[in-house]
C-alpha positions as CSV (number, residue, x, y, z in Angstrom):
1,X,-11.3,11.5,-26.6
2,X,-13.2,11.5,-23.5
3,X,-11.1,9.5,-21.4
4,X,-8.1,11.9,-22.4
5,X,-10.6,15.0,-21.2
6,X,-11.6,13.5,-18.0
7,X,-7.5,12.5,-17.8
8,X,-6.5,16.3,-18.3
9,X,-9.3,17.6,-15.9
10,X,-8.8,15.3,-13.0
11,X,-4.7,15.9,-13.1
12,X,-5.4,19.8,-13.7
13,X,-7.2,19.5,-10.1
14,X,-5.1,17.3,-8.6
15,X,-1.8,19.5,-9.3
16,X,-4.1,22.5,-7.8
17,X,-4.6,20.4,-4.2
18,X,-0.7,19.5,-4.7
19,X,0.6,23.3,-4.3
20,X,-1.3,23.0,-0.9
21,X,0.8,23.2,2.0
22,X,0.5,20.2,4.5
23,X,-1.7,22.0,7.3
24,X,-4.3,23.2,4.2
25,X,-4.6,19.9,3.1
26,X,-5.8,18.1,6.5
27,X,-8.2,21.3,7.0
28,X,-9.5,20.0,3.1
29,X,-9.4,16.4,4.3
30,X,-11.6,17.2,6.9
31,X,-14.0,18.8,5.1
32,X,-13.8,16.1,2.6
33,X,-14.3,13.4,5.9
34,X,-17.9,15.2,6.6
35,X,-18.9,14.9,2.9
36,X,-17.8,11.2,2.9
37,X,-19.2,9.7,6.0
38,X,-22.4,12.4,6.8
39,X,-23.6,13.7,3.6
40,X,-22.5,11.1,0.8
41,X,-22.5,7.6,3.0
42,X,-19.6,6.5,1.2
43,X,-20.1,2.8,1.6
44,X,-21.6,2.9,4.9
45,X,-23.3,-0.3,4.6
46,X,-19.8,-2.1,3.7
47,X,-18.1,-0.5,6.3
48,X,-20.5,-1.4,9.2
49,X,-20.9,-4.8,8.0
50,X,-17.1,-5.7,8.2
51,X,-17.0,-4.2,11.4
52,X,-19.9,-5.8,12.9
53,X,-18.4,-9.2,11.4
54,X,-15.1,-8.9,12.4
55,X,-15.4,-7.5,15.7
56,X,-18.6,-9.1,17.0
57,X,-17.4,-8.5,20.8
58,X,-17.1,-4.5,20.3
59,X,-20.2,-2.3,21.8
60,X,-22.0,-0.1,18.9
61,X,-20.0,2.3,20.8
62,X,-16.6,1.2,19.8
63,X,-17.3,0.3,16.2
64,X,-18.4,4.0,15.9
65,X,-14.9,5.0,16.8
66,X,-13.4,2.7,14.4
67,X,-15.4,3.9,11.8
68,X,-14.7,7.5,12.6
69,X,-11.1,6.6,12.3
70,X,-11.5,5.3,9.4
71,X,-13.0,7.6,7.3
72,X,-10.3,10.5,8.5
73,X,-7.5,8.0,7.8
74,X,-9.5,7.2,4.0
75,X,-9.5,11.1,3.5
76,X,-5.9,12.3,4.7
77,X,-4.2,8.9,2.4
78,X,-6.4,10.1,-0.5
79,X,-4.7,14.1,-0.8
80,X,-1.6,12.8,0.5
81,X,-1.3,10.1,-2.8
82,X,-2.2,13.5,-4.4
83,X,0.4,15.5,-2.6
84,X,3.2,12.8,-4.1
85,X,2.4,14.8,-7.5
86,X,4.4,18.0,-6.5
87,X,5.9,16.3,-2.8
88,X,9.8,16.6,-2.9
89,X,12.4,13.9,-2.8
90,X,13.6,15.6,0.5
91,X,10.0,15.9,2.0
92,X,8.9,12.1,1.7
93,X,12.5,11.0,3.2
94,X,11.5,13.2,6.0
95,X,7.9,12.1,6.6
96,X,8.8,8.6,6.2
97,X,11.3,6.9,8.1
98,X,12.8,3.3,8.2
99,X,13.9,1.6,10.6
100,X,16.0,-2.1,10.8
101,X,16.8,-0.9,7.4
102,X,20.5,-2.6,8.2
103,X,19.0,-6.0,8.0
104,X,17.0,-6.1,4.5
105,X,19.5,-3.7,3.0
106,X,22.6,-6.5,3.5
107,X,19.6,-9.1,2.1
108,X,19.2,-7.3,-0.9
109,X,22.8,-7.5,-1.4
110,X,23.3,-10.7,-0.4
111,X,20.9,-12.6,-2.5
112,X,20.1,-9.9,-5.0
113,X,16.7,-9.2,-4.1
114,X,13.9,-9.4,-1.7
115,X,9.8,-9.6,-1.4
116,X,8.5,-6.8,0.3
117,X,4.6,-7.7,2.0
118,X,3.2,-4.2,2.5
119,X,-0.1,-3.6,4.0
120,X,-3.1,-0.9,2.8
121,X,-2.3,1.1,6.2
122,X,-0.9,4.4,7.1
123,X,0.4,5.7,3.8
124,X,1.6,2.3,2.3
125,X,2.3,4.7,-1.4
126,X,5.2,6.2,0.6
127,X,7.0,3.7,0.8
128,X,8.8,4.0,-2.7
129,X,11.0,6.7,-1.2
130,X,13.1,3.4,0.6
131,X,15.0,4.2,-2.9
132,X,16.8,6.7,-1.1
133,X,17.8,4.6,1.7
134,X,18.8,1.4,-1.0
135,X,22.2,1.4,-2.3
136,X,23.0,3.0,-5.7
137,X,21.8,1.4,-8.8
138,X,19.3,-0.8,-6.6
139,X,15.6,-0.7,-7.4
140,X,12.3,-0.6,-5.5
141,X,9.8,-2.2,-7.3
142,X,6.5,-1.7,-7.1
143,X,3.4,-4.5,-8.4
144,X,0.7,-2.5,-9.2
145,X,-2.9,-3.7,-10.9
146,X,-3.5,-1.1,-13.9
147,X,-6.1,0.9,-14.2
148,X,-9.2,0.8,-16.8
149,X,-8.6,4.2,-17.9
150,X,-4.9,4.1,-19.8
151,X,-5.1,7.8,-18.9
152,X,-5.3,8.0,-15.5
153,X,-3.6,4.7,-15.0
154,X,-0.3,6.9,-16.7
155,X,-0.8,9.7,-14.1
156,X,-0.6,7.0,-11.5
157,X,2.5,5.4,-12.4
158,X,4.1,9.1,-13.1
159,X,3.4,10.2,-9.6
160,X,4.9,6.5,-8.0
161,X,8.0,6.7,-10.4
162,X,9.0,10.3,-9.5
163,X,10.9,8.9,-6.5
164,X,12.5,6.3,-8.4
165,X,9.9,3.0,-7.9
166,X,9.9,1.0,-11.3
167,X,6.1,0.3,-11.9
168,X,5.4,-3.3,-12.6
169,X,2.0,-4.6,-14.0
170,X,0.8,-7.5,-11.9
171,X,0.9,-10.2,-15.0
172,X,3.5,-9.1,-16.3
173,X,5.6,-9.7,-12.4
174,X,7.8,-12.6,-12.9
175,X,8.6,-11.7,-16.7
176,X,10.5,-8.2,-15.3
177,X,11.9,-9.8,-12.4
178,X,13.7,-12.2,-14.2
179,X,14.6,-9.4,-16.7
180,X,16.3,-7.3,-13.8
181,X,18.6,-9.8,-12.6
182,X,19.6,-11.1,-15.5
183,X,20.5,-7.3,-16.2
184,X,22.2,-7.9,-12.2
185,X,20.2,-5.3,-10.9
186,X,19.3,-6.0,-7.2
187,X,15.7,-5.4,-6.4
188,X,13.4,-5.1,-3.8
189,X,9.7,-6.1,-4.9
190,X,7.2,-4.7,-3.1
191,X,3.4,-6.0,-3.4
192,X,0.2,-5.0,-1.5
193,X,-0.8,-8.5,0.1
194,X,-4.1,-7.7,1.6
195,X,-5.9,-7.6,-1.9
196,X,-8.7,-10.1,-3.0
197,X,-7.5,-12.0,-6.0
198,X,-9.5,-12.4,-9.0
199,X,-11.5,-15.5,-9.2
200,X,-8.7,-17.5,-11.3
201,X,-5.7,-16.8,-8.6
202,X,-8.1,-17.8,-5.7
203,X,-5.7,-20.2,-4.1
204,X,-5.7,-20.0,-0.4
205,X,-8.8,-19.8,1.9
206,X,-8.5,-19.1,5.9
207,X,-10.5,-17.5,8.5
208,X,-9.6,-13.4,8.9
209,X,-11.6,-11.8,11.3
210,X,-14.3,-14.3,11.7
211,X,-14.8,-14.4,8.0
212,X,-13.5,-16.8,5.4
213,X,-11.3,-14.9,3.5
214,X,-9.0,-15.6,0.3
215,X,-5.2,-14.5,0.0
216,X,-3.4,-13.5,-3.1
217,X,-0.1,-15.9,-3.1
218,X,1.7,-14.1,-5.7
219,X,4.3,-13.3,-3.1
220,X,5.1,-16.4,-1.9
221,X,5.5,-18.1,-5.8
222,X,7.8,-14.8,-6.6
223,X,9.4,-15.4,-3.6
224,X,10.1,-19.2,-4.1
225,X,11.3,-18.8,-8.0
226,X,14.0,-16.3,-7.2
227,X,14.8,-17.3,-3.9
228,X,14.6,-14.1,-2.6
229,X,14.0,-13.5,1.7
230,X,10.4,-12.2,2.3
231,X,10.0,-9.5,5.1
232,X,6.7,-8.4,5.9
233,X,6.5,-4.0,6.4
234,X,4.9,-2.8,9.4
235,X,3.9,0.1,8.8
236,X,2.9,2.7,11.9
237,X,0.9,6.3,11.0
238,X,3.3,8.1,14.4
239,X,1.1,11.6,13.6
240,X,-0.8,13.2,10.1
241,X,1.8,13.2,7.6
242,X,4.2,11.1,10.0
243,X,5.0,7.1,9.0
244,X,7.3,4.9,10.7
245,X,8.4,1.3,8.5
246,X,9.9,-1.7,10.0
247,X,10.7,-4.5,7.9
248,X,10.2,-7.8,9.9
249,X,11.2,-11.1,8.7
250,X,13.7,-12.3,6.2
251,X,12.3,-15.8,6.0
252,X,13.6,-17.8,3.4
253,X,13.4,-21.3,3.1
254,X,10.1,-23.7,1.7
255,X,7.6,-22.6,4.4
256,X,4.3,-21.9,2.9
257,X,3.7,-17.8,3.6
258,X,0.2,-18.2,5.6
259,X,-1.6,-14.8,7.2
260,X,-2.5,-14.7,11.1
261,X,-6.0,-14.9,12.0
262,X,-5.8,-11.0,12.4
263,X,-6.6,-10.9,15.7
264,X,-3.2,-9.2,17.1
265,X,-4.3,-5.9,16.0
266,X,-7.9,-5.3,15.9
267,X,-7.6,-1.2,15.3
268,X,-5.6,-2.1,12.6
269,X,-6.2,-5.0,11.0
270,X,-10.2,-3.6,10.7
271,X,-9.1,-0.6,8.8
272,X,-7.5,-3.2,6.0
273,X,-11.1,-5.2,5.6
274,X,-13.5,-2.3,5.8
275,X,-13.3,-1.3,2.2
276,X,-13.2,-5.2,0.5
């Protein structure tokens, strides 16, 4: 009964901050930045940590910046996830764009699928809306880990499957996969890559911004039983509200899928360990 209330009170206010136009919802997120980073300290130590670890040759100058950044970019991806509850079809198409779609699009068609590697950057949840840009009666797929509360974790896979993403548990992955094509649906499977594994899936070890660092592999094996191409999104914020994708990639063959050292983009690469 509790879990139901706390359900029904936190979607009651997030469908109140979802009738708020765009430009009211940045003024809220930057009320909600001050309250975060000055007043609340919202894992301050964790942030500055990561930073000072993975950027060791940045001035305390610098690391400030890229903390400021952070904590805006934390608050405006927060109420825009919230926005997706009453954000139209139309409006998402609009604020996200795709580009090279040419290339994973005749992939999909070609092999019936593809693995989509997507970052935690810019607003990665937008994504879903490449529905609109997939052919008719293709499916984005989104991997998701579910939620403790069975309430809230509803709410969350309501708002992702309003613009047509089908919501796959993590364990349950291969099992639907294998379920869709044998149905001949053609799929694109998207999964958030820059997640620690549980302690059981710890596979792969390498060095990430001067830290070891383990990387989920679930990709790579969904990638190697269906044979599908893996292209890895880059994903660029262009302006608040604004996201450019590119899909680069289309590898397919017995390569092992290993991550870079992280070094090409510092900026951005920081943002994605700052809240491990």
């Amino acid at each position: 009964m509790k879990s139901k209330i706390v359900y029904w009170l936190t979607y009651a206010g997030m469908w109140l901050v979802a009738l708020l136009p765009f430009r009211a919802l940045y003024a809220l997120s930057d009320g909600l930045y001050f309250l975060m980073r000055h007043v609340v300290h919202y894992r301050k130590k964790v942030v500055r940590r990561n930073l000072r670890n993975s950027f060791p040759e940045k001035s305390e100058t610098e690391l400030m910046e890229i903390e400021r950044k952070f904590y805006h970019y934390i608050c405006d991806y927060m109420l825009e996830e919230v926005k997706m509850l009453r954000m139209s079809f139309e409006e998402l198409c609009r604020r996200m764009k795709y580009d090279n779609k040419e290339e994973y699009l005749a992939m999909i068609e070609k092999h019936g699928g593809i693995v989509l590697l997507i970052p935690h950057y810019a607003n990665f949840e937008w994504i879903i809306g490449m529905g609109a840009i997939m052919h008719p009666g293709d499916i984005p797929v989104q991997v998701y880990k579910p939620l403790s509360n069975k309430y809230l974790d509803e709410m969350f896979k309501h708002i992702r499957a309003r613009f047509g993403g089908y919501n796959v548990a993590k364990h349950s992955t291969a099992r639907e996969v294998i379920k869709l094509r044998r149905e001949g649906r053609r799929i694109a499977i998207g999964l958030i890559t820059d997640q620690s594994p549980n302690r059981s899936e710890a596979h792969y070890w390498t060095t990430f911004l001067n830290q070891d660092t383990v990387f989920m592999d679930g990709a790579e094996r969904i990638a190697k039983l269906m044979d599908f191409p893996v292209f890895y999104c880059e994903l660029e914020r262009t302006s608040r509200g604004y996201c450019n994708s590119q899909a680069d990639g289309g590898w397919r063959d017995n390569r092992v899928l290993r991550p870079s050292s992280g070094a090409d983009h510092p900026a951005r690469t920081g943002l994605l360990v700052l809240v491990s």
